[in-house]
C-alpha positions as CSV (number, residue, x, y, z in Angstrom):
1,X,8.1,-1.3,4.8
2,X,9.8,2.2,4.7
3,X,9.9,4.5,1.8
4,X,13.4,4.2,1.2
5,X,12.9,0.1,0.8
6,X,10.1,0.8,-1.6
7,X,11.7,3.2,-3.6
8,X,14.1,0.3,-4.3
9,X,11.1,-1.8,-6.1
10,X,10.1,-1.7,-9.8
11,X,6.9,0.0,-10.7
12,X,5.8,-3.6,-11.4
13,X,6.9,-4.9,-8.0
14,X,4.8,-1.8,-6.0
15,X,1.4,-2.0,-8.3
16,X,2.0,-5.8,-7.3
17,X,2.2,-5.0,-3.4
18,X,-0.5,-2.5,-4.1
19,X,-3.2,-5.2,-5.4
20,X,-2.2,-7.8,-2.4
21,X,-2.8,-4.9,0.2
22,X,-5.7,-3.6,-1.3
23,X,-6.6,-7.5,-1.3
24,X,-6.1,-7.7,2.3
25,X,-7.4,-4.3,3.2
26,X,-10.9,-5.2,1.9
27,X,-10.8,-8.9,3.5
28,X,-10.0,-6.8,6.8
29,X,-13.1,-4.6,6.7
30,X,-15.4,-7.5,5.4
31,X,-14.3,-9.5,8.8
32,X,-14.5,-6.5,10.9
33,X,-18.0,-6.1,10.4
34,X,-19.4,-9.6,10.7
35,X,-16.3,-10.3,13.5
36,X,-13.8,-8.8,15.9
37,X,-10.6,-8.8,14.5
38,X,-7.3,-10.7,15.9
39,X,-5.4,-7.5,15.1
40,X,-7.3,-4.4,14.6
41,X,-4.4,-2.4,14.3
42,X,-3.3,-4.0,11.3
43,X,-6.1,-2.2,9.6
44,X,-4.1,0.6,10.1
45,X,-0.6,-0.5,8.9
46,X,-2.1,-1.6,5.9
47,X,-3.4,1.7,5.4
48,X,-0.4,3.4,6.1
49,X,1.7,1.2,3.8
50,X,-0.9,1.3,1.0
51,X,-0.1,5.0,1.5
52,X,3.7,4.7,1.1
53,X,3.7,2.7,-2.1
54,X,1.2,5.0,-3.5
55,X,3.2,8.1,-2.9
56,X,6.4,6.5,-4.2
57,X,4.5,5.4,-7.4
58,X,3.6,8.4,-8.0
59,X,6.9,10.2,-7.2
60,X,8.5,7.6,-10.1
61,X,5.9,8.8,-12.8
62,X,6.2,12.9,-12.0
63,X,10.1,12.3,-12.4
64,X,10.0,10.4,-15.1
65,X,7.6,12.8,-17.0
66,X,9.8,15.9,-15.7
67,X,7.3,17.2,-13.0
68,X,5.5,20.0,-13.9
């Protein structure tokens, strides 16, 4: 998902995506170290995209509070 898609999303709708990847993210390590993974890169894009809707979020509260 790209930062312009997410910055189409409610706050409610990213701190929802948030709590699934952050879901997934820990499944994904759990399995890595007992397992090899089917996709180890997707450890990565999970990352990445927990990254992106983080940033967004908290772009939407600085410019809704007026920055600094």
């Amino acid at each position: 998902m790209k930062a312009t898609q997410i910055r189409e999303l409610s706050r409610d709708e990213i701190v929802a995506r948030v709590g699934e990847l952050e879901r997934e993210r820990f499944n994904l390590r759990f399995r890595s170290g007992t397992q090899p993974l089917d996709d180890p890169l997707r450890l990565r894009v999970v990352r990445r995209e927990l990254a992106r809707l983080k940033t967004v979020l908290r772009e939407k509260a600085t410019a809704r509070t007026g920055g600094k």
